[in-house]
VEXVEX-868861 format. One record per residue: residue in three letters; x, y, z of N, C-alpha, C, O, CB in turn. Coordinates in steps of 0.1 Angstrom, whole numbers, padded with zeros to 4 digits, always signed. Last residue first. Glycine has a CB too. Example, Ala and Ser with C-alpha at 12.3 -4.5 7.8 and 13.67 -1.06 7.14 Angstrom:
2
ser+0128-0022+0071+0137-0011+0071+0129+0000+0079+0134+0011+0080+0141-0006+0057;ala+0132-0057+0078+0123-0045+0078+0132-0033+0078+0142-0033+0085+0113-0045+0090;
END
This chain:
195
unk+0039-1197+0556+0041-1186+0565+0038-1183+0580+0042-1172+0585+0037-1179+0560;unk+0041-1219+0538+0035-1215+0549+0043-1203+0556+0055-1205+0560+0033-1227+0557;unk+0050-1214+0505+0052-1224+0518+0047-1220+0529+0055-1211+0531+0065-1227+0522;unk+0044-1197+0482+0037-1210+0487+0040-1218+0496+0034-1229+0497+0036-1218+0478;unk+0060-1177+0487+0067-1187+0473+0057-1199+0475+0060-1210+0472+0087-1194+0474;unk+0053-1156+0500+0052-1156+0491+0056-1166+0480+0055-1164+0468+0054-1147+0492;unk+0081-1165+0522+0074-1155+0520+0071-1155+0508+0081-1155+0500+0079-1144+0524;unk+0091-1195+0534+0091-1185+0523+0077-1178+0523+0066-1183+0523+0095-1191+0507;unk+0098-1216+0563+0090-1211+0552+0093-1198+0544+0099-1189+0551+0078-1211+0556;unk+0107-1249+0577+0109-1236+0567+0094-1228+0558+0084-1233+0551+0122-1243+0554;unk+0098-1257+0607+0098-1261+0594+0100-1247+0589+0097-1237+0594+0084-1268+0590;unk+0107-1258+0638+0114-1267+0630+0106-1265+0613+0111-1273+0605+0112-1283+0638;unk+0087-1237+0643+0083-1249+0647+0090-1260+0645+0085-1271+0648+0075-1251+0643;unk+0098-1219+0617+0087-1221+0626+0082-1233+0628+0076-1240+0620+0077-1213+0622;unk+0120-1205+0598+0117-1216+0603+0109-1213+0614+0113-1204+0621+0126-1223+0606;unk+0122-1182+0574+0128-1184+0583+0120-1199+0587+0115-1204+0577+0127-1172+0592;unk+0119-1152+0552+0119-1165+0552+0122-1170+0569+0125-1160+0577+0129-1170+0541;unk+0114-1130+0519+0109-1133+0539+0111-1147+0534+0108-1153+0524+0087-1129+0548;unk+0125-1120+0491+0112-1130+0496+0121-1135+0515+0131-1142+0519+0110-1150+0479;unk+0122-1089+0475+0125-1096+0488+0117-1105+0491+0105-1103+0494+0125-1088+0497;unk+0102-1093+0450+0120-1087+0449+0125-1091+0461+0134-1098+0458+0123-1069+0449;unk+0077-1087+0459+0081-1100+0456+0094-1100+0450+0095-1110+0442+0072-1107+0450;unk+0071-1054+0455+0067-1064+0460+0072-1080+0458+0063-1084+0451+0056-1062+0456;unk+0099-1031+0457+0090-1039+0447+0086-1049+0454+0095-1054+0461+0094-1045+0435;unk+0121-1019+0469+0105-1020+0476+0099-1025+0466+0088-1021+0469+0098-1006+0480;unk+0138-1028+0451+0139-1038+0460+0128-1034+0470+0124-1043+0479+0153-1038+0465;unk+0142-1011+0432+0138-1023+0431+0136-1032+0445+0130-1043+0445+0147-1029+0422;unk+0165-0987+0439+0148-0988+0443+0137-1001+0436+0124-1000+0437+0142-0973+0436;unk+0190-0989+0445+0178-1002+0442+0170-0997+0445+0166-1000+0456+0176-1015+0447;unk+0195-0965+0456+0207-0966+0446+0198-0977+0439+0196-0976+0426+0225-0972+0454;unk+0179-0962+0474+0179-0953+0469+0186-0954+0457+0185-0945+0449+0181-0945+0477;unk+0183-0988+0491+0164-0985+0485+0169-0975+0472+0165-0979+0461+0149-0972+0501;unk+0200-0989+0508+0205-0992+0494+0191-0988+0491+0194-0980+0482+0211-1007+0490;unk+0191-0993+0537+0204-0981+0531+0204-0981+0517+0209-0970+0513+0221-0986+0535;unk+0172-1011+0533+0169-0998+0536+0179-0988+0531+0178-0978+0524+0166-0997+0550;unk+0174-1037+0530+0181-1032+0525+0176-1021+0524+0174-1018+0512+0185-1036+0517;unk+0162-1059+0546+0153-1050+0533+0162-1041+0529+0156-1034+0521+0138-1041+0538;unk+0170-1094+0549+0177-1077+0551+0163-1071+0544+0154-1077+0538+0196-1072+0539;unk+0160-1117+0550+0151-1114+0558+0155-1097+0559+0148-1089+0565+0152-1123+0572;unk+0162-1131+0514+0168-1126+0529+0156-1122+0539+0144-1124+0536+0179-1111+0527;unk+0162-1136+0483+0157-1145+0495+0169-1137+0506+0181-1138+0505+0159-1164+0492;unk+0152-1120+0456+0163-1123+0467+0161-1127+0483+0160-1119+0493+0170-1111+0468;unk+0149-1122+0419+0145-1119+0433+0155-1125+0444+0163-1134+0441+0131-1125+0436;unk+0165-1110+0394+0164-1122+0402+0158-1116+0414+0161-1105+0417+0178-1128+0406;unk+0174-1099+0371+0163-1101+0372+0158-1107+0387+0146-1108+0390+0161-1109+0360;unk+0201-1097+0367+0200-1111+0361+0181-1110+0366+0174-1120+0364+0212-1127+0370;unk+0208-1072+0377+0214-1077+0361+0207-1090+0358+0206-1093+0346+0232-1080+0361;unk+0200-1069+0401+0190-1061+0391+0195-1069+0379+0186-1073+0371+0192-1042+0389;unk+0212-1093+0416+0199-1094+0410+0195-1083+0403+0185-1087+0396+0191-1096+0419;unk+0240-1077+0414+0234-1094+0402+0222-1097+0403+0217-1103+0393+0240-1110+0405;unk+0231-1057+0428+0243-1054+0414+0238-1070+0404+0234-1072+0393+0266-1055+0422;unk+0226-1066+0452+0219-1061+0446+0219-1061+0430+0211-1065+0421+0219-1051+0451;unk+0252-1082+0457+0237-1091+0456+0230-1085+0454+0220-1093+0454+0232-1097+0465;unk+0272-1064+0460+0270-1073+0455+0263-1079+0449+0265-1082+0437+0270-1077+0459;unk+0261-1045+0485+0261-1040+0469+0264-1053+0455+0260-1051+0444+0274-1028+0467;unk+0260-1064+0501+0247-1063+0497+0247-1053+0483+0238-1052+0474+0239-1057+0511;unk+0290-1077+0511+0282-1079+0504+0270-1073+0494+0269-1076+0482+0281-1084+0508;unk+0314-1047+0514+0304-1047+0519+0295-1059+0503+0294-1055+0491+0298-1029+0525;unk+0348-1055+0516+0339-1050+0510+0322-1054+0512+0320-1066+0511+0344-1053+0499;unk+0369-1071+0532+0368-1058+0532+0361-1045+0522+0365-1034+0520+0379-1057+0532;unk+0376-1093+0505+0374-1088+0521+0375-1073+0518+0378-1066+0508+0388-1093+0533;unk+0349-1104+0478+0362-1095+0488+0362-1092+0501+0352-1089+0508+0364-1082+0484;unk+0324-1125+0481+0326-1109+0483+0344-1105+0486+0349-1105+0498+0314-1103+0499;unk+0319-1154+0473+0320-1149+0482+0330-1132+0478+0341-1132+0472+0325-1160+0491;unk+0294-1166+0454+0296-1158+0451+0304-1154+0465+0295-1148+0472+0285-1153+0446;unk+0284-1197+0432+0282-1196+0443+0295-1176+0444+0304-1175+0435+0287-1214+0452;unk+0285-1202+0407+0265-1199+0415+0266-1197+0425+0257-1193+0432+0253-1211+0419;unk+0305-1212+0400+0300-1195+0392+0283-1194+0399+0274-1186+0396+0298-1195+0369;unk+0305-1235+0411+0314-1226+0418+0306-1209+0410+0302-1199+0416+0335-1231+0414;unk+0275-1253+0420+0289-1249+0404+0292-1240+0415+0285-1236+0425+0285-1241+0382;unk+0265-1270+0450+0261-1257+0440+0274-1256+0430+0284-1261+0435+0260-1240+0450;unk+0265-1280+0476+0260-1287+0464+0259-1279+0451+0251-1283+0442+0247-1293+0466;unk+0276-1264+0498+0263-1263+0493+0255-1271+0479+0244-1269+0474+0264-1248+0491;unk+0304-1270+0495+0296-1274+0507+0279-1273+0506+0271-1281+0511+0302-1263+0520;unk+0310-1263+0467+0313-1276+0476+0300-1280+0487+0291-1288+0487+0327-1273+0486;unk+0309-1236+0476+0293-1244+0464+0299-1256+0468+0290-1261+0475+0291-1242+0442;unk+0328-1226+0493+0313-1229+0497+0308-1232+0484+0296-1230+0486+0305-1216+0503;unk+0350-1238+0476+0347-1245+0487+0335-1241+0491+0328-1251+0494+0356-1243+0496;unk+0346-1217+0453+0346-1229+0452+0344-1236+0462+0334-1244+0460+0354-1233+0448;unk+0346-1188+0468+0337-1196+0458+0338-1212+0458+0329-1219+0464+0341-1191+0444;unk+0364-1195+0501+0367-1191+0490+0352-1195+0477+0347-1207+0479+0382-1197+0486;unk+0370-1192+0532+0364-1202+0516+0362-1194+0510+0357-1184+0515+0350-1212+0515;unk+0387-1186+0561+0384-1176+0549+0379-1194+0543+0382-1205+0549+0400-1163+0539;unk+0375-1206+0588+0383-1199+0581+0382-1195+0570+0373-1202+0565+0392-1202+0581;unk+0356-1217+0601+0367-1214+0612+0380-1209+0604+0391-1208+0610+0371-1227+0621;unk+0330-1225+0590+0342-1236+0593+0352-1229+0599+0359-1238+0605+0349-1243+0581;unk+0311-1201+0598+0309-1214+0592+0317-1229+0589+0312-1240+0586+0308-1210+0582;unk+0326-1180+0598+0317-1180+0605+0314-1198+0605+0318-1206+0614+0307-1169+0600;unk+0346-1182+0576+0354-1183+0594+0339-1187+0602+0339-1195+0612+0363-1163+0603;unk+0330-1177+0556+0342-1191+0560+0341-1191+0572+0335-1199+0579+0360-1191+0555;unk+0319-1155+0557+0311-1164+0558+0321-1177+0558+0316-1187+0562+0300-1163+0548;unk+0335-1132+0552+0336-1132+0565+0330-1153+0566+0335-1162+0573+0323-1116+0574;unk+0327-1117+0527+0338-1131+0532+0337-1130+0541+0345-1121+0542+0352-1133+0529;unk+0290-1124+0521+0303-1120+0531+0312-1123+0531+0312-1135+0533+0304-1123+0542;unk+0278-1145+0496+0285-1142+0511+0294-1132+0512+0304-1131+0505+0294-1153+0517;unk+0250-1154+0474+0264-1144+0480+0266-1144+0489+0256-1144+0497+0264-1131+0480;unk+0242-1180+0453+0243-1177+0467+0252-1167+0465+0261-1168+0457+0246-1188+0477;unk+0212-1191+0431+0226-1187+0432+0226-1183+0446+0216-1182+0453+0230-1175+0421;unk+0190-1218+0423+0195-1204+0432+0211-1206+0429+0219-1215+0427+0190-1205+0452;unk+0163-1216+0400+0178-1222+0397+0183-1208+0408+0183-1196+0406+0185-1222+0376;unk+0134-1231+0410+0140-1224+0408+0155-1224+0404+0161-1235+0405+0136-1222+0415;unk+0115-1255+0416+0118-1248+0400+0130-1237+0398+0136-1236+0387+0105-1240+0394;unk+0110-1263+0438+0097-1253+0434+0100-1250+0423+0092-1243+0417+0094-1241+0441;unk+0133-1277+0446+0119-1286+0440+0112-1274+0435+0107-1276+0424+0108-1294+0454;unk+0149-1258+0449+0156-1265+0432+0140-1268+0430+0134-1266+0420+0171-1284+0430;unk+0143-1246+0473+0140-1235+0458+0140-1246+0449+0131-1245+0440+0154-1221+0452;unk+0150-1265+0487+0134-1262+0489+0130-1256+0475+0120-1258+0467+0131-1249+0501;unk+0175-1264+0484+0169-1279+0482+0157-1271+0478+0154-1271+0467+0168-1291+0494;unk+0183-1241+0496+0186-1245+0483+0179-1254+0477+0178-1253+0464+0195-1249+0483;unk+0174-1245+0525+0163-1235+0515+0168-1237+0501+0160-1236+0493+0163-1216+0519;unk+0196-1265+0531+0176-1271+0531+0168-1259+0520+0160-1261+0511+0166-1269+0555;unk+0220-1251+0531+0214-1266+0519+0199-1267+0516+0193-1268+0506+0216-1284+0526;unk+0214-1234+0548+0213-1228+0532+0208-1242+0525+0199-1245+0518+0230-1222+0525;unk+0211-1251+0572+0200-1237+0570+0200-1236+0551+0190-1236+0543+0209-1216+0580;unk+0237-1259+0572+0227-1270+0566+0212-1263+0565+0203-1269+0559+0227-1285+0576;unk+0252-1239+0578+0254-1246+0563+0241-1256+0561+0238-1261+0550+0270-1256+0562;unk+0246-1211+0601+0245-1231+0599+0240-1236+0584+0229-1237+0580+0230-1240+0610;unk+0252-1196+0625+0257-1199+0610+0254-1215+0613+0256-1224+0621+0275-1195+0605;unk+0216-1192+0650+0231-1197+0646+0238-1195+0628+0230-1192+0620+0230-1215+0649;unk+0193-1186+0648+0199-1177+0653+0215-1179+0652+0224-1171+0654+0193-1175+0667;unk+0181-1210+0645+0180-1209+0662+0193-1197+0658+0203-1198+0665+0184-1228+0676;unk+0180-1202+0613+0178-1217+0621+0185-1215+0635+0197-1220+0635+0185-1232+0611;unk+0195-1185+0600+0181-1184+0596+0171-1192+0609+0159-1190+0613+0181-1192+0580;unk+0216-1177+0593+0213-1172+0603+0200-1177+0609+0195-1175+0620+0213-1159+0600;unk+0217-1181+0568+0224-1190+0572+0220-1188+0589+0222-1198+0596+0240-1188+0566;unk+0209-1157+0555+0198-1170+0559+0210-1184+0566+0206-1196+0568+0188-1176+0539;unk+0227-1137+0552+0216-1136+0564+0209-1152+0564+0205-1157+0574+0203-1121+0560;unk+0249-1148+0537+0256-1149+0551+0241-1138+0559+0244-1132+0569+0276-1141+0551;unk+0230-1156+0515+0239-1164+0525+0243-1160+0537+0242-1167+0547+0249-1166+0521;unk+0206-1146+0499+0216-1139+0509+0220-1147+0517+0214-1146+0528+0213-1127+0516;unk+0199-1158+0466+0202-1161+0482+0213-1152+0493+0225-1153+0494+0208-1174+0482;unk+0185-1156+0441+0193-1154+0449+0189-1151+0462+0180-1145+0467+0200-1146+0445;unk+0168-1176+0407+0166-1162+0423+0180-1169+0434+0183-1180+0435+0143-1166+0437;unk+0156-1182+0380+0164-1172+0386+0161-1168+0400+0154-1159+0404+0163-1161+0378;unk+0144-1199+0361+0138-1191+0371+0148-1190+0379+0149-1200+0386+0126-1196+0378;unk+0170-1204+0332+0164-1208+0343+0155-1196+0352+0158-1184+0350+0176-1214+0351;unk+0155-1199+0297+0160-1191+0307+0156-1195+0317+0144-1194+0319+0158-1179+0307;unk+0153-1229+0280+0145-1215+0289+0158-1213+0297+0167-1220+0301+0127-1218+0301;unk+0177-1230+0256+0173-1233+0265+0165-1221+0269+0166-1209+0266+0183-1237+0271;unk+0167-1229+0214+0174-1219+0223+0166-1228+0243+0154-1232+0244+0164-1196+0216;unk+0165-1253+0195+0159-1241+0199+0163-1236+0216+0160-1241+0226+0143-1244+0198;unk+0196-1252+0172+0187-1261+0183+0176-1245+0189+0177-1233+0188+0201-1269+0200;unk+0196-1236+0138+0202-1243+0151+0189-1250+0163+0177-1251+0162+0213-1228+0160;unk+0188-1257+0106+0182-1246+0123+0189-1250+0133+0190-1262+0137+0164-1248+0130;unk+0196-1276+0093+0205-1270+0093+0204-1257+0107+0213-1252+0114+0205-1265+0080;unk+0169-1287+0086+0183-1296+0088+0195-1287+0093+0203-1293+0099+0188-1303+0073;unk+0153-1266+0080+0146-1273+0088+0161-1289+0094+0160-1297+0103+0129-1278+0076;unk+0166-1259+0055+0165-1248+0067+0161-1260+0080+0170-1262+0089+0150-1233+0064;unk+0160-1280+0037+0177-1276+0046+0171-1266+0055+0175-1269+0067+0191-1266+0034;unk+0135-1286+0038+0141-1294+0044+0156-1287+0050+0161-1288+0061+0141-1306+0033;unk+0129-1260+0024+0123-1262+0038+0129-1270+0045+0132-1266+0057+0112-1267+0038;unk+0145-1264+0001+0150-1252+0007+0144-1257+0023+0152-1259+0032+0144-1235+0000;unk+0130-1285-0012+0144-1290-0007+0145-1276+0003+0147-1279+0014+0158-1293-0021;unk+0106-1270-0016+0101-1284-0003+0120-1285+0000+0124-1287+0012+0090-1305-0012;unk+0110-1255-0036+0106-1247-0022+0106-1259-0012+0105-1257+0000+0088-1238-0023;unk+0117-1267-0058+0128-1263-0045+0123-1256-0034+0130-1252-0025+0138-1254-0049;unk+0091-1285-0059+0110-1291-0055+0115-1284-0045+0118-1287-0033+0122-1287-0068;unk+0078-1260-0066+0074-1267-0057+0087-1278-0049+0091-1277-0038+0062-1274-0063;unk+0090-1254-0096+0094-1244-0080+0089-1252-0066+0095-1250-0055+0084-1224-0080;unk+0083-1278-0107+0096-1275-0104+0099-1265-0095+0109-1265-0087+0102-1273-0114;unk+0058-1278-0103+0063-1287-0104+0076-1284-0101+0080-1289-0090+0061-1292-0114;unk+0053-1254-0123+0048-1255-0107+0054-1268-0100+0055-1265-0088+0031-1256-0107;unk+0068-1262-0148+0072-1250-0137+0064-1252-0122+0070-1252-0111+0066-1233-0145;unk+0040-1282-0152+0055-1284-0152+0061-1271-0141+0060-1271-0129+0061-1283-0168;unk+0022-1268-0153+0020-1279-0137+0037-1281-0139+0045-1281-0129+0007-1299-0139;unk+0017-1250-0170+0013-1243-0161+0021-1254-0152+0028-1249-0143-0004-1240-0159;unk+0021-1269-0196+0028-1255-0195+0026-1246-0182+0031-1235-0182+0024-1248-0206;unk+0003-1292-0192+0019-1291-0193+0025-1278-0187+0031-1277-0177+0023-1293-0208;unk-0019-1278-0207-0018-1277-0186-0004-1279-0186+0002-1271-0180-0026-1291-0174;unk-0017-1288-0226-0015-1276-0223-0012-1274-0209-0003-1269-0203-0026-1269-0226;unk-0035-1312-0230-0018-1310-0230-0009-1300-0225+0002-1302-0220-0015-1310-0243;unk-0061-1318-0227-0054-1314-0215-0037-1310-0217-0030-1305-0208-0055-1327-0205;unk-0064-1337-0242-0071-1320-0248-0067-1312-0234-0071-1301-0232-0094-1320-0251;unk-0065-1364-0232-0065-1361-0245-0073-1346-0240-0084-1345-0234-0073-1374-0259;unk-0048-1373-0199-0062-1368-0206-0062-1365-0217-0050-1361-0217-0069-1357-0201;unk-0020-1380-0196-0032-1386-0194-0044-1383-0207-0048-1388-0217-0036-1382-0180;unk-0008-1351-0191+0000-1361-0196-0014-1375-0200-0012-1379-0212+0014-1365-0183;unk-0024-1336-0177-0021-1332-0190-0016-1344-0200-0019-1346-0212-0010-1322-0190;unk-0024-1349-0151-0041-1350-0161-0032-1344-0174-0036-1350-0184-0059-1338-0155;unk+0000-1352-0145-0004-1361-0145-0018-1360-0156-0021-1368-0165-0005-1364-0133;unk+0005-1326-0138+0009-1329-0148+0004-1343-0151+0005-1346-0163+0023-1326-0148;unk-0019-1319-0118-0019-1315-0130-0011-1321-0138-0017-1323-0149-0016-1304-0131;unk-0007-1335-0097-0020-1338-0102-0019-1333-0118-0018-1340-0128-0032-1330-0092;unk+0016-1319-0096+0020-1333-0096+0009-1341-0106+0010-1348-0116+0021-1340-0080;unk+0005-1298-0085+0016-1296-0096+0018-1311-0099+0025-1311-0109+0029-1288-0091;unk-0005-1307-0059-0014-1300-0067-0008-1302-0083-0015-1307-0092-0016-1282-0062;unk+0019-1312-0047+0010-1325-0050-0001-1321-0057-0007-1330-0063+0005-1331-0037;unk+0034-1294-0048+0038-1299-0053+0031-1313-0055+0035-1323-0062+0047-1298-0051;unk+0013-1274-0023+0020-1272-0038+0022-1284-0050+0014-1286-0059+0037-1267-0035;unk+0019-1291-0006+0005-1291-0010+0006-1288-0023+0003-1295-0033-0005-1282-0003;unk+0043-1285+0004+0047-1300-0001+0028-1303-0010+0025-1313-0017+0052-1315+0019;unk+0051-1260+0011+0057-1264+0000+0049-1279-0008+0049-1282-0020+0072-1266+0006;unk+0034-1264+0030+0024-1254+0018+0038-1264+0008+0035-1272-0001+0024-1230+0020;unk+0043-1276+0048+0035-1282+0045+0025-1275+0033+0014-1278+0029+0030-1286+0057;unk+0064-1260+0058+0067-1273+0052+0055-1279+0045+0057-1287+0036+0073-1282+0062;
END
């Protein structure tokens, strides 16, 4: 935008001294045309510059939660308010978490099947963040399957030894982030909270 608009103030000058100066007439024939492609190069800038879609959202920092292990997380019990607190913990550090369960993780947790929607309910989470598994289907292919697709690292304490061979992502250093509570306080492996 700012060449178009130097252009047409150079082209502007000129026609001005042709038009002005006695023995300058000539220049006419250089500043005019310059003059006029300068126009449309500044109107074209303005429409592109009116018309550019919006600039594209960052891609949120991405990371997943193994629900039905960190729920585990706090004296060894299911306890919904284990996930809220490390949910909370990730949103302050920036993160945007998603969760997978077990279906099993209702009954464990209120005393019967939930479904997606009722656990992001309970977790403060959109229902497409929150992820419960078919019965009678093993989570962890799950929660591998959307973190290789979305990049995501994966908060559990599993290492998923059985799966290494199908993910071998997941012996990558900081792919599994360690977690648990000490002393009453939470901490993450590697995310800056005390260990």
């Amino acid at each position: 935008m700012v060449v178009p608009v130097l252009i047409l103030t150079l082209s502007l000058i000129g026609v001005a001294v042709a038009l002005m100066l006695p023995g300058y007439g000539d220049l006419i024939l250089l500043a005019g045309p310059c003059t006029i492609a300068a126009l449309i190069l500044l109107l074209r800038a303005l429409a592109q510059r009116i018309t550019a879609p919006p600039a594209p959202e960052p891609e949120p920092n991405r990371i997943l939660i193994d629900g039905s292990n960190v729920m585990y997380w706090r004296d060894n019990t299911p306890q919904i308010e284990t996930l809220r607190e490390v949910i909370a913990t990730l949103r302050r550090m920036g993160f945007a978490p998603g969760v997978v369960f077990d279906a099993n993780a209702g009954y464990l947790l209120k005393g019967r099947y939930k479904h997606d929607d009722a656990m992001g309910g309970y977790l403060g989470l959109a229902e497409d963040l929150v992820m419960v598994v078919p019965k009678g289907t093993v989570a962890d292919r799950y929660l591998l399957t959307v973190a290789r697709d979305v990049g995501a690292p994966i908060v559990t304490n599993d290492r998923y030894r059985d799966w290494a061979a199908a993910f071998p992502e997941v012996t990558e250093p900081g792919r599994l982030i360690r977690g648990g509570y000490r002393d009453g306080a939470l901490w993450l492996e590697g995310l800056g909270l005390p260990t």
